[in-house]
Backbone as ProteinMPNN parsed JSONL, in Angstrom:
{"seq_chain_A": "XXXXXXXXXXXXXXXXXXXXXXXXXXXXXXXXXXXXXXXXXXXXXXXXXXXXXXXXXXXXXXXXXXXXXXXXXXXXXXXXXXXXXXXXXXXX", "coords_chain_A": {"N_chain_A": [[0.845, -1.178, 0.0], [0.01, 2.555, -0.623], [1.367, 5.446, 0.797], [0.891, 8.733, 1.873], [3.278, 10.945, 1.034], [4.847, 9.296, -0.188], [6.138, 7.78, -3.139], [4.375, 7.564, -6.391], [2.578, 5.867, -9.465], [0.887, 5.908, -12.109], [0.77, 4.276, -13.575], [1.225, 1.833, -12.47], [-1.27, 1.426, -11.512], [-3.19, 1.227, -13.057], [-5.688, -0.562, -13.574], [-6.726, 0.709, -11.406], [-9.003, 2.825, -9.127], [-7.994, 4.954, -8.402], [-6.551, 7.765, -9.901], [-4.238, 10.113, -11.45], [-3.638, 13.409, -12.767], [-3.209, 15.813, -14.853], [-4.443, 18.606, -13.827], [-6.238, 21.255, -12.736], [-8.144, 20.37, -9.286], [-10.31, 21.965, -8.894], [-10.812, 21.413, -11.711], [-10.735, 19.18, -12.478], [-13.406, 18.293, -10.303], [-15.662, 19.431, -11.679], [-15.155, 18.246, -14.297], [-15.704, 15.65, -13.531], [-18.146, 15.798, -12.091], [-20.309, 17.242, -14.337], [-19.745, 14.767, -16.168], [-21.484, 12.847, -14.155], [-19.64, 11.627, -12.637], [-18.659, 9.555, -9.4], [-16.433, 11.137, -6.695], [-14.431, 9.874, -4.572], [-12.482, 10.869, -2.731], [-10.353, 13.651, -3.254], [-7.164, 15.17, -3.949], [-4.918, 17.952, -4.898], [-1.703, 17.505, -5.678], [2.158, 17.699, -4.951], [3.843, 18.664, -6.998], [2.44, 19.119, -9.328], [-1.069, 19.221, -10.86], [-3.346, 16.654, -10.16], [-4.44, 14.486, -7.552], [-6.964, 11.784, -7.592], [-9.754, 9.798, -6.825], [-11.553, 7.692, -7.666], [-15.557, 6.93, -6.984], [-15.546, 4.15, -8.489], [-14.515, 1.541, -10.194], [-15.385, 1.694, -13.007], [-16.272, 4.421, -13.145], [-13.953, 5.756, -13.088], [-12.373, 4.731, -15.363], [-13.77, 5.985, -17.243], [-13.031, 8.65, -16.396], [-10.391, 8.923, -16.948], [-10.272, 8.067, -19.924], [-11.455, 10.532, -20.622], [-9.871, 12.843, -20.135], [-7.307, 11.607, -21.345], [-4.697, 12.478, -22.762], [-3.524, 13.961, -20.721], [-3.829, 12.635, -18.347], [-1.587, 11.654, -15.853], [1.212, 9.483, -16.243], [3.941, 9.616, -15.275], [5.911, 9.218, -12.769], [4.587, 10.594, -9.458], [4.305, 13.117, -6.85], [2.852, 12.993, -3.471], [1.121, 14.996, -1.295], [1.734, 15.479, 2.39], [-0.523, 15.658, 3.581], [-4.202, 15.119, 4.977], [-6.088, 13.537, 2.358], [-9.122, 15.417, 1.135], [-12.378, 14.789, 1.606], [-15.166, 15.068, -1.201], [-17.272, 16.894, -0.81], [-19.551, 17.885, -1.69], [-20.187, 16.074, -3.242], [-21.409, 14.271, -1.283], [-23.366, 15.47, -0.093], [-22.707, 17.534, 1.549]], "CA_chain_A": [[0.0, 0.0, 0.0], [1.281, 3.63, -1.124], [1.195, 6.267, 1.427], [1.05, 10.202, 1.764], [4.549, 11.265, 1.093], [5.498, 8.472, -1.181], [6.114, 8.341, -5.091], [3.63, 6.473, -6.854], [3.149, 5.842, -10.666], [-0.349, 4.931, -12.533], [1.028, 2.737, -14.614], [1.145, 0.319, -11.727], [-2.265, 0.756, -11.241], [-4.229, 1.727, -14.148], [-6.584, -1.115, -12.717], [-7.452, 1.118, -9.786], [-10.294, 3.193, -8.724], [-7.706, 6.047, -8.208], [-5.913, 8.549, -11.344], [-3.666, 11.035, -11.02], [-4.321, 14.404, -13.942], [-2.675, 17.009, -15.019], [-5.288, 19.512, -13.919], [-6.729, 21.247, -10.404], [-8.543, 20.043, -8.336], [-11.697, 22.442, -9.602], [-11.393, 21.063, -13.244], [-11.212, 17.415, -12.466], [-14.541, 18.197, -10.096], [-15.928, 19.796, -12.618], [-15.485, 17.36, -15.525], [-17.124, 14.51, -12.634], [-19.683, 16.45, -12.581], [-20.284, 16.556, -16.116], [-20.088, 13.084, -16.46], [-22.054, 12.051, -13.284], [-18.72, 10.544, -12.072], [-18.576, 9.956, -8.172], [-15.289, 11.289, -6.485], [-14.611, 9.652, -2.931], [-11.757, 11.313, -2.387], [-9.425, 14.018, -4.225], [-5.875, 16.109, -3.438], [-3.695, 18.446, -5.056], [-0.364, 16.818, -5.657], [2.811, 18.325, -4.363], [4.514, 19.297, -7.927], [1.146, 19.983, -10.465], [-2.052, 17.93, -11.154], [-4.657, 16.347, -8.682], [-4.867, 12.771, -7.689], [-8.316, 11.548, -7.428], [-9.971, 8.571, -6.26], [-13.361, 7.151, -7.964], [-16.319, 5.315, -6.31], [-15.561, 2.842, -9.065], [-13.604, 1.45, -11.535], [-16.084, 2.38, -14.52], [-16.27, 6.162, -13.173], [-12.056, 5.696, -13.037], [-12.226, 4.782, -16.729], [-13.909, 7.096, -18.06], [-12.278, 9.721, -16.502], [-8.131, 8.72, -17.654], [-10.553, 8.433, -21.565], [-12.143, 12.272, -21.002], [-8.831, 13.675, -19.89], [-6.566, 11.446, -22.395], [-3.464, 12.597, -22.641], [-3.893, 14.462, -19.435], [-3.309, 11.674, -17.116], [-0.33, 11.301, -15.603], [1.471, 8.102, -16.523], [4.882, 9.215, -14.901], [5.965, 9.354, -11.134], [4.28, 11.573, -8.72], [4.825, 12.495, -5.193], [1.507, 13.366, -3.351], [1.366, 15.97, -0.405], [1.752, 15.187, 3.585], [-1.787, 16.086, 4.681], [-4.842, 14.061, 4.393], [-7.204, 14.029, 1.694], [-10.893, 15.604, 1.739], [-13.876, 14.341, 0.992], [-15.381, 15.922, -2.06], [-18.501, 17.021, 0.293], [-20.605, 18.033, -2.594], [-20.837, 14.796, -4.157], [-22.365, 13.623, 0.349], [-24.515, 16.4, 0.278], [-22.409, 18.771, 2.768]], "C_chain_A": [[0.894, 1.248, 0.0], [0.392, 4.739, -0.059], [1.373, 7.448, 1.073], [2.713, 10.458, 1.597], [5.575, 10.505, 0.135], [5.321, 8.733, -2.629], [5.466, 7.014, -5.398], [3.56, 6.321, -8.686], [1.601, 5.286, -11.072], [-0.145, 3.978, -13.297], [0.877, 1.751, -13.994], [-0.348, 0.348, -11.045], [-3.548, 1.159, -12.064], [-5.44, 0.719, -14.161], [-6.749, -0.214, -11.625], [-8.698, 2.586, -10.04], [-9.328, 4.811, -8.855], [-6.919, 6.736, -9.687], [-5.423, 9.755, -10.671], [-3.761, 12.122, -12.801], [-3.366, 15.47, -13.709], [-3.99, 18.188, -15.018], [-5.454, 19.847, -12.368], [-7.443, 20.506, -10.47], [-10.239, 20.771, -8.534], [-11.859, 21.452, -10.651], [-11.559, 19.626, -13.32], [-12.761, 17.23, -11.303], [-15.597, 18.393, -10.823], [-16.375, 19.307, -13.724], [-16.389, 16.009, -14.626], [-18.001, 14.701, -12.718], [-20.626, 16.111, -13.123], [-20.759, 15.374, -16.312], [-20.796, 12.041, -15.117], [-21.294, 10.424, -12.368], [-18.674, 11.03, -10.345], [-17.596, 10.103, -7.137], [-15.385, 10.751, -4.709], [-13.463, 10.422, -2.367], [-10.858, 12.834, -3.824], [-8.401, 15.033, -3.374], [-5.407, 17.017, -4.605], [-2.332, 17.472, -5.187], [0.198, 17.695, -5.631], [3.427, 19.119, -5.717], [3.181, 20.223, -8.483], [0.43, 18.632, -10.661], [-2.565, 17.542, -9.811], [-4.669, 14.582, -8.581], [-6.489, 12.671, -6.852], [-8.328, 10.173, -6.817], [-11.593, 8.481, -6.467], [-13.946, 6.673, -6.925], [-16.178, 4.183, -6.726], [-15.4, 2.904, -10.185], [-14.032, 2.063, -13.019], [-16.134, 3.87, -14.537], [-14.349, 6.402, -13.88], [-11.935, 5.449, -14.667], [-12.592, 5.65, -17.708], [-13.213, 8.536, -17.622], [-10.864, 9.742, -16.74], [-9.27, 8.809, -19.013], [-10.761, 9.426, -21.306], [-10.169, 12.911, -20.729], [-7.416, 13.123, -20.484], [-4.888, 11.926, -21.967], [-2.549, 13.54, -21.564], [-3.541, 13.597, -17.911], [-1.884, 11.483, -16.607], [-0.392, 10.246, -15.31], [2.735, 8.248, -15.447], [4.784, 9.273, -13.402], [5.753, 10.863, -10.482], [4.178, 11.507, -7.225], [3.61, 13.542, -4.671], [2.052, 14.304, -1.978], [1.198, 15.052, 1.444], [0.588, 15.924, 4.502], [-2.79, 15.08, 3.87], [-6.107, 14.905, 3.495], [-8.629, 14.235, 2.187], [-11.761, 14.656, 0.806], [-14.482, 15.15, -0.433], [-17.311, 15.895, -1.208], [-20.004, 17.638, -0.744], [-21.095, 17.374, -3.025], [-21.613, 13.629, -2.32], [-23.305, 14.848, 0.709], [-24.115, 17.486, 1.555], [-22.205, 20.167, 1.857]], "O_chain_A": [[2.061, 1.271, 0.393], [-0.831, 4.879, -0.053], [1.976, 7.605, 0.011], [3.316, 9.822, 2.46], [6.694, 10.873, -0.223], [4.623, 9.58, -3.186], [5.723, 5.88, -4.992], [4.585, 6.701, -9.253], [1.126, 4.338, -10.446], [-0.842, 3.009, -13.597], [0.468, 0.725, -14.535], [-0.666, -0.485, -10.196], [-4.686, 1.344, -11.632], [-6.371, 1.158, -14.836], [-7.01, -0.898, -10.636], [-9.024, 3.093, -11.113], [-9.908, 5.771, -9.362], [-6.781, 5.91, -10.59], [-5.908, 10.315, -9.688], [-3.934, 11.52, -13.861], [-2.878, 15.881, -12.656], [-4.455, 18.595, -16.083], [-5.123, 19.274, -11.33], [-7.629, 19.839, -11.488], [-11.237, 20.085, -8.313], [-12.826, 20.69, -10.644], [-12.335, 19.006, -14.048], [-13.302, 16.127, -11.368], [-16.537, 17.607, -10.712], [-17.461, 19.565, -14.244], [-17.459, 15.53, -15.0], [-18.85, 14.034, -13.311], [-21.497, 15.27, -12.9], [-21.906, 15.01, -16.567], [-20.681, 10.816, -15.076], [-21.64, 9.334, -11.912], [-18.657, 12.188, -9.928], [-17.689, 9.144, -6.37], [-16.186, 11.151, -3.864], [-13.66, 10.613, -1.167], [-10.931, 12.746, -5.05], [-8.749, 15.591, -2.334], [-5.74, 16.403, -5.619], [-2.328, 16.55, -4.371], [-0.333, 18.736, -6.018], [3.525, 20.332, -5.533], [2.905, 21.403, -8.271], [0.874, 17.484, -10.663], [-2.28, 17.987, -8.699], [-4.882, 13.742, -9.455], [-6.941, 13.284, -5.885], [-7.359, 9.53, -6.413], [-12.52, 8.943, -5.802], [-13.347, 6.099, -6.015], [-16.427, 3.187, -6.047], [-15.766, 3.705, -11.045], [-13.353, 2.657, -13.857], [-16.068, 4.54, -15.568], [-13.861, 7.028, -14.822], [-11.177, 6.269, -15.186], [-11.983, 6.002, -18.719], [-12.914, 9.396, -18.451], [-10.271, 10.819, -16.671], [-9.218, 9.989, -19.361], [-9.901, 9.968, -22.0], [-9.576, 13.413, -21.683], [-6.411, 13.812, -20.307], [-4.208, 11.642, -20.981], [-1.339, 13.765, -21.568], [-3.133, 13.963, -16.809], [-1.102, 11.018, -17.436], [-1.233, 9.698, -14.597], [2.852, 7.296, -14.676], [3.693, 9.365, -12.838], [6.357, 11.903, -10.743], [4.039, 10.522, -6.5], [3.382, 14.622, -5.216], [3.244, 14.313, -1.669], [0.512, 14.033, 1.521], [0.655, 16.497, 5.59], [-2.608, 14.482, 2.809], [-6.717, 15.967, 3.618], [-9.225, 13.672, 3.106], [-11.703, 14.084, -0.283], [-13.841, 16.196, -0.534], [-18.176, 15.018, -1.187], [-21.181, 17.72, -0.392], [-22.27, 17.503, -3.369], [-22.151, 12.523, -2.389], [-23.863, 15.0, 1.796], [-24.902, 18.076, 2.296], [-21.976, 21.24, 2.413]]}, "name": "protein", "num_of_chains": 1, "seq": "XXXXXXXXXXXXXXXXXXXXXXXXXXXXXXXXXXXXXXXXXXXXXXXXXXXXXXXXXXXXXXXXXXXXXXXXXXXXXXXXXXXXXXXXXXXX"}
């Protein structure tokens, strides 16, 4: 399991629920939205780009296809605080 502070890589899990984007943190809520995708989690990353975290794998797919060449494939190192909730998509 990959923790806060560590370098991670989607390539090793382009099976997972989570994606990391070259975009904020608005524009990847934004495009969910949009596409009635449901975010359980999302951050900021420490360099540039947002790592996310679907409800589920089919939301997670379509959003690496909408944002294409947008995804970050290479290594990224995530920030030392914990992620929020996206409280819009629980009704806060």
């Amino acid at each position: 399991m990959i923790g806060r502070g560590q370098t991670v890589t989607d390539t090793d899990r382009i099976e997972s629920r989570a994606v990391n984007i070259d975009a904020t943190p608005t524009d990847v809520t934004t495009r969910c939205a949009a596409m009635g995708i449901a975010i359980s989690s999302i951050e900021p990353l420490a360099t540039r780009g947002t790592h996310v975290v679907l409800m589920n794998m089919s939301g997670a797919s379509a959003l690496r296809q909408a944002f294409g060449a947008r995804v970050l494939l290479s290594q990224v190192k995530r920030n030392l605080w914990q992620a929020r909730r996206s409280d819009a998509l629980y009704g806060g």
